[in-house]
N, C-alpha and C positions, 0 to 999 in steps of 0.2 A: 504494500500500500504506500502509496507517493506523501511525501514531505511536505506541509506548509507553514511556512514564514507568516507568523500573527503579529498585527498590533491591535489590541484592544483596550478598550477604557472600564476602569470599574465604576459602580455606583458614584464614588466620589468624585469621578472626573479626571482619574490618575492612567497614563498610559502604562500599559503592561507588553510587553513582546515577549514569544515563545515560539515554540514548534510544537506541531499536534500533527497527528494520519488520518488523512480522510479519503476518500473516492475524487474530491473537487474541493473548490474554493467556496463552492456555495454551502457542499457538505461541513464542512470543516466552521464556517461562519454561521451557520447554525447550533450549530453542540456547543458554539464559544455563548449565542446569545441563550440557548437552553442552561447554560449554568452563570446569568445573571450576566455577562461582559456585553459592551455594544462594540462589534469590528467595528475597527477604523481600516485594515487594509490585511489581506491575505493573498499569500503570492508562494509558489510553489521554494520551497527551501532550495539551494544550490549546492550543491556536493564538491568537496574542495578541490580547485583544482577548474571545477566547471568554467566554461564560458559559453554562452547560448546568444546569440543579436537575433530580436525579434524583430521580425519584416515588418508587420503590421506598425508597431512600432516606430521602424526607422521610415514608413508612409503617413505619419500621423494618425493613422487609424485609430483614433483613440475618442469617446464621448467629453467635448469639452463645455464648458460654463455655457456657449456660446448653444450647442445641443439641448442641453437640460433647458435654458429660456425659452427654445421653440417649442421642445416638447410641453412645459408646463402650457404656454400661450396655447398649443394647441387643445389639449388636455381642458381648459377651461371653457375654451371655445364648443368641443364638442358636448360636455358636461351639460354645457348651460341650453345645448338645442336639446338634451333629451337623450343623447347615445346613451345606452349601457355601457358601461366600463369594459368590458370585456373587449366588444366590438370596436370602443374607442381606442384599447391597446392594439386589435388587430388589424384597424386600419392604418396606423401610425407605425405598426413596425411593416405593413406592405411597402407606404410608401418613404420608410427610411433611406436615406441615401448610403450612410456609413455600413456598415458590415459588422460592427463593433453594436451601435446603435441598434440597428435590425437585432442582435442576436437579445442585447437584453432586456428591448422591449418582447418577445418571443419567451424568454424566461420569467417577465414580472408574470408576463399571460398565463404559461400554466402553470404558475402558483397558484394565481387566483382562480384558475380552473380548477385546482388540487385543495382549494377550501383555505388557504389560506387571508389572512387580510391583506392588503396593497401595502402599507408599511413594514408588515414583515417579509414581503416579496420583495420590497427597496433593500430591507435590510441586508439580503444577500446579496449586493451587489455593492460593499462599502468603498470599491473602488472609484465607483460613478456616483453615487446617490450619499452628500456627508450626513454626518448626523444633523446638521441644522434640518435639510430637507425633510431624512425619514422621519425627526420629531416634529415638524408642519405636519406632514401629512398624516401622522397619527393623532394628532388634536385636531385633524379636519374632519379623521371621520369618527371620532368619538362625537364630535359635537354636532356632526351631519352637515359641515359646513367647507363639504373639500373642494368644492366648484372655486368659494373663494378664497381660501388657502392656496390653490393654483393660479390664481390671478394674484393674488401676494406674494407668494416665489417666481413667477414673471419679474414682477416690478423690482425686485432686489436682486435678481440674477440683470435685470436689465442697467439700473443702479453699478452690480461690481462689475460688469465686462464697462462700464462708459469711466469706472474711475481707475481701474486697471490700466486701460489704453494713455488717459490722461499719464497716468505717474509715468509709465514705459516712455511718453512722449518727452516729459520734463527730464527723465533721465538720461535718453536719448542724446538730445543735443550738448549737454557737458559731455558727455564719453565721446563723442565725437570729434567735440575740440580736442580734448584731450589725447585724440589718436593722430590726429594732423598734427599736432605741435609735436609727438615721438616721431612720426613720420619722416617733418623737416628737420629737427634733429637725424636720424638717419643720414637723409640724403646728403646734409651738409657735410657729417663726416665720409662718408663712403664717396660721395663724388667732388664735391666742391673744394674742400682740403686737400686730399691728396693732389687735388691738378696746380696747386696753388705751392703746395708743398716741393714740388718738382722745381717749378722756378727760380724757387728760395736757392733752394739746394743748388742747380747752376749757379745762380749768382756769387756764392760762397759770402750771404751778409751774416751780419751778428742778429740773429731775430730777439723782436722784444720777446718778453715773459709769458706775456698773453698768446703769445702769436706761437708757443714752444709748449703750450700746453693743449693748443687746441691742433697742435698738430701731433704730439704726444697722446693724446685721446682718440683722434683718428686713427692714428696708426694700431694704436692697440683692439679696436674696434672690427678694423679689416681685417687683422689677424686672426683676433676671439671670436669673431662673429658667431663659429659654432657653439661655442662656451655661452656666449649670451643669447642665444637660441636656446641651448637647452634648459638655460638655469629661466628661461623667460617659461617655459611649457611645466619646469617643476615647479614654478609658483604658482601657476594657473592651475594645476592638480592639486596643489599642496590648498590652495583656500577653498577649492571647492570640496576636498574632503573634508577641510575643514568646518565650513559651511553646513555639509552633512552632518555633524556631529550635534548635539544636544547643547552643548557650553559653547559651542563654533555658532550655530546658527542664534542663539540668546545675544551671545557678545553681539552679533554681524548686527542683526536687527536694531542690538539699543544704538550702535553709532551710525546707523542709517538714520536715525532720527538727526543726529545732532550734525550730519552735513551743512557746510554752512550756507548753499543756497536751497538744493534739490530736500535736504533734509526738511524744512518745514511744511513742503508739500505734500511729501511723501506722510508727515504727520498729520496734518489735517485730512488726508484721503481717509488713513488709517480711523481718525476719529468721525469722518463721515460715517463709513461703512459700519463702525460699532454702531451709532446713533439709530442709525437705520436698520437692520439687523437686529437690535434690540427692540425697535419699534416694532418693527412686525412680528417676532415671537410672542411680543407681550397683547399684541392683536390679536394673533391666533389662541391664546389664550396658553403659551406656556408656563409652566409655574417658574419663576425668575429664576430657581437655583440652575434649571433644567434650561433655561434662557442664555445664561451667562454662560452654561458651559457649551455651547451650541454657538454663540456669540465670540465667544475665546478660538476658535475654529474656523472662523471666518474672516479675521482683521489682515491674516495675512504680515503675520506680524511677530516673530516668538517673542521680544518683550514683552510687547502689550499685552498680546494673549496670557502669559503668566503673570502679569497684574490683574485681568481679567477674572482666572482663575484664584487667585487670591481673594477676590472681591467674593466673588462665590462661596469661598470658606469661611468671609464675616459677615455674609448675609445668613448663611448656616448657624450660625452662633448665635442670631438673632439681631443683630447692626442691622441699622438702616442702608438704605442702597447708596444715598450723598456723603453718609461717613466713610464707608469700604471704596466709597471712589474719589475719595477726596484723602482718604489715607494709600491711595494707587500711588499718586503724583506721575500721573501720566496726563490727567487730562487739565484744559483748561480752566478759568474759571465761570467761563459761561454756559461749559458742561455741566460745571457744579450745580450752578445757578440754576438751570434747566431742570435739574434733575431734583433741584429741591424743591423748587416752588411745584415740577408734576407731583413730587408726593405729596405734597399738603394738597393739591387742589384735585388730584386724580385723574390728571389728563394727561399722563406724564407719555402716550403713546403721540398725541399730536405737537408736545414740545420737543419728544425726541427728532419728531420726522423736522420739525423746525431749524433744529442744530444742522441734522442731515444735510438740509436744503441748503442752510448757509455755509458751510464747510465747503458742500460742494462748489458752489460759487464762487468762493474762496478760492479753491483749487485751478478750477477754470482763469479767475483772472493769473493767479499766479504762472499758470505757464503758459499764460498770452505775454507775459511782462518777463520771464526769465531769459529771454534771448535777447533784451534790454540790461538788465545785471551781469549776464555773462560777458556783453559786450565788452564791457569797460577791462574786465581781468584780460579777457584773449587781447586787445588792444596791448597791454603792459607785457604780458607776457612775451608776445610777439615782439615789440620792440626793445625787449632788454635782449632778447634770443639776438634780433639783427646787428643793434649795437656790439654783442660782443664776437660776433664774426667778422661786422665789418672790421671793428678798430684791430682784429687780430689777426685779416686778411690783406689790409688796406694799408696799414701803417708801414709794415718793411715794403711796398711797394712806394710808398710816397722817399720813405727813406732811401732806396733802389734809384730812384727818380732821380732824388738830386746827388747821388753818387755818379752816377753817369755824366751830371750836365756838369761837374767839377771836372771830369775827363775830355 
C-alpha cells in the first residue's frame, strides 16, 4: 500500500505532518478527518533517492484561485435558477476546460452520489478546496443558505486574484530596476573596461586609483565569471529552501513588511484581504475562533497569519476581539478602531468590509504613485553608477591627452 505525505491541523488550529497508507489521497484524507484532523495537503511520500517531474505540473495543469471564482460564480448562478446540485456539478465538470478541474469536479459528484455532504466531498480535495472554502460551505448548508455563501466566495476569490495581481504588479517594477542596474553593471565590466583597459595598457600611463580598481574588478569578473554564476544559483537555492522552511518563511514574510517602498503595500493588501475574509466568514455565520483560523490561511502572509492565530488563542481564553488585535501589533489603528466600535455596535461585518474597501484603494493609489518614488532612487543610483565609470574611464584618457600634446 503506497505512502502519503500529510499536513493536517488539529482542533486548535496547530499544523501537524506525518505519513499514513492509504489506497489514495482522498482515502488517506479521510481517516485523517474521521479521527478529528482537517487536511491541509496530502501528496504521495517520496522514497529516498526519488525524483519524479510531473507533466501536468510542468503544463500548469493545476485548479487555480482564478478556477475556484468561476466555479463558485457558476455554482451560484445555477443554484439560484433551480438546478439540483448534482446536475449543477455534472454540467460544470462536462464543460470544464482543465483536466485537473474536470476530474475533481467528477469526484465532488460521486461523493455526493455516494450520500455524502458537499463539504465533506470538498474536504477530500484539501489541495484545491482551503479550509476557509470547505468551512463557507459547510455553514451554507447547515443554515440552507449555500446559493449565497457561493456568491460570497465569488466576491472574495474575486477581491484576492485583483489584490494579488496588484502587489505582483508593485513588486514587479523595483525587481526590474533592480535587474537593469546588475545588468549594466555586467556589461560595463565585461565589455566596456576591458576595451578601455587595453588602451591604458599601450599607453604605459600611471592610472589613477579609481580607474585600477574598476579595472581590477573587471578583470576578476571575466575571469570568475563561472565562480559568480555558481555562487549566484546557490543563493537563489539556498533562500528558497530557505523560504520553505517554517522560521525561513516567518522571518521572509515579517521583513517583506518592512521594505521601504513595496513593503507598505504589500501591508495594507495583506490587511485588506484579512478585513474582508473576516467579513465574510462572520456573514456566513462562522463562529470567530473557527473564523480567524480560516482567516490566518488566507493573508498570504506567515507573520501575520501567526499573529492571526494568536488572536484566536485570546479570543479562546475569553479577550475581546480589539484587545487580541491590538495586543497583535500588526494592524493599524483604524483596524483597531473599526473593530471596536463593530463590537459595541454589532455591525462589525459592514465596518470590516469598510477597512477592506479603503485598504484596497489605498493599494491601488499606491502602485499608481510607486513608479513616481522609484523614480527619484533609479535617477541617483544611475548617476552615481555613470559618474564613477566615467571619472574612472575618462580621467587617464584626458591625462593621455595632454601627454601626447606635450610630445
Amino acid at each position: 500500500m503506497p505512502a502519503f505525505a500529510y499536513k493536517a491541523r488539529n482542533s486548535r488550529g496547530e499544523l501537524l505532518t506525518g505519513r499514513q497508507e492509504g489506497t489514495s489521497p482522498e482515502a488517506v484524507a479521510d481517516e485523517l478527518a474521521r479521527s478529528g484532523l482537517i487536511p491541509v495537503e496530502v501528496r504521495p511520500a517520496k522514497a529516498t533517492g526519488e525524483f519524479k517531474l510531473s507533466l501536468p505540473k510542468l503544463l500548469g495543469d493545476r485548479v487555480s484561485d482564478l478556477d475556484l471564482m468561476l466555479f463558485v460564480r457558476q455554482m451560484n448562478s445555477l443554484l439560484k435558477a433551480g438546478v439540483p446540485i448534482l446536475r449543477a456539478l455534472t454540467s460544470l465538470a462536462d464543460s470544464a476546460v482543465k483536466p485537473a478541474l474536470r476530474n475533481v469536479l467528477n469526484g465532488i459528484r460521486e461523493g455526493l452520489a455516494a450520500g455524502r455532504e458537499l463539504s465533506v466531498s470538498l474536504r477530500r480535495y484539501p489541495n484545491v478546496f482551503p479550509d476557509f472554502f470547505v468551512n463557507m460551505v459547510r455553514v451554507g448548508e447547515t443554515t440552507g443558505r449555500l446559493e449565497e455563501v457561493f456568491l460570497r466566495l465569488y466576491h472574495h476569490y474575486e477581491f484576492e486574484i485583483d489584490m494579488r495581481e496588484r502587489v505582483k504588479g508593485a513588486l514587479r517594477y523595483p525587481a526590474f530596476v533592480v535587474v537593469a542596474i546588475l545588468a549594466a553593471i555586467v556589461v560595463i565590466n565585461v565589455v566596456v573596461i576591458p576595451a578601455f583597459a587595453k588602451v591604458y595598457a599601450q599607453a604605459k600611463v600611471e592610472l589613477p586609483l579609481l580607474t585600477r580598481i574598476l579595472i581590477g574588478t573587471s578583470d576578476w569578473m571575466v575571469h570568475w565569471w563561472p565562480l559568480l554564476l555558481g555562487l549566484l544559483v546557490l543563493i537563489v537555492i539556498g533562500f528558497r529552501l530557505w523560504v520553505g522552511t517554517p522560521a525561513g518563511a516567518y522571518h521572509w514574510s515579517r521583513l517583506l513588511l518592512k521594505l521601504p517602498i513595496a513593503g507598505k503595500i504589500v501591508h495594507k493588501a495583506a490587511l485588506a484581504r484579512f478585513a474582508k475574509s473576516l467579513a465574510v466568514g462572520h456573514a456566513s455565520g462562522l463562529p470567530i475562533t473557527q473564523n480567524l483560523t480560516s482567516v490566518a490561511r488566507v493573508v498570504d502572509n506567515v507573520y501575520l497569519a501567526s499573529r492571526i492565530e494568536q488572536m484566536r488563542d485570546g479570543v479562546e481564553r475569553g479577550e475581546s476581539l480589539t484587545r487580541v488585535a491590538a495586543a497583535a501589533g500588526v494592524f493599524t489603528p483604524v483596524v483597531l478602531q473599526m473593530l471596536a466600535v463593530g463590537e459595541e455596535t454589532g455591525d462589525i461585518e459592514r465596518l470590516l468590509n469598510e477597512v477592506g474597501d479603503m485598504y484596497q484603494r489605498d493599494v491601488e493609489y499606491e502602485v499608481k504613485a510607486l513608479s513616481d518614488q522609484i523614480e527619484p532612487i533609479l535617477i541617483v543610483v544611475m548617476g552615481i553608477l555613470v559618474l564613477i565609470v566615467a571619472l574612472g574611464v575618462f580621467l587617464p584618457l584626458w591625462d593621455l591627452g595632454k601627454t601626447m600634446l606635450r610630445r
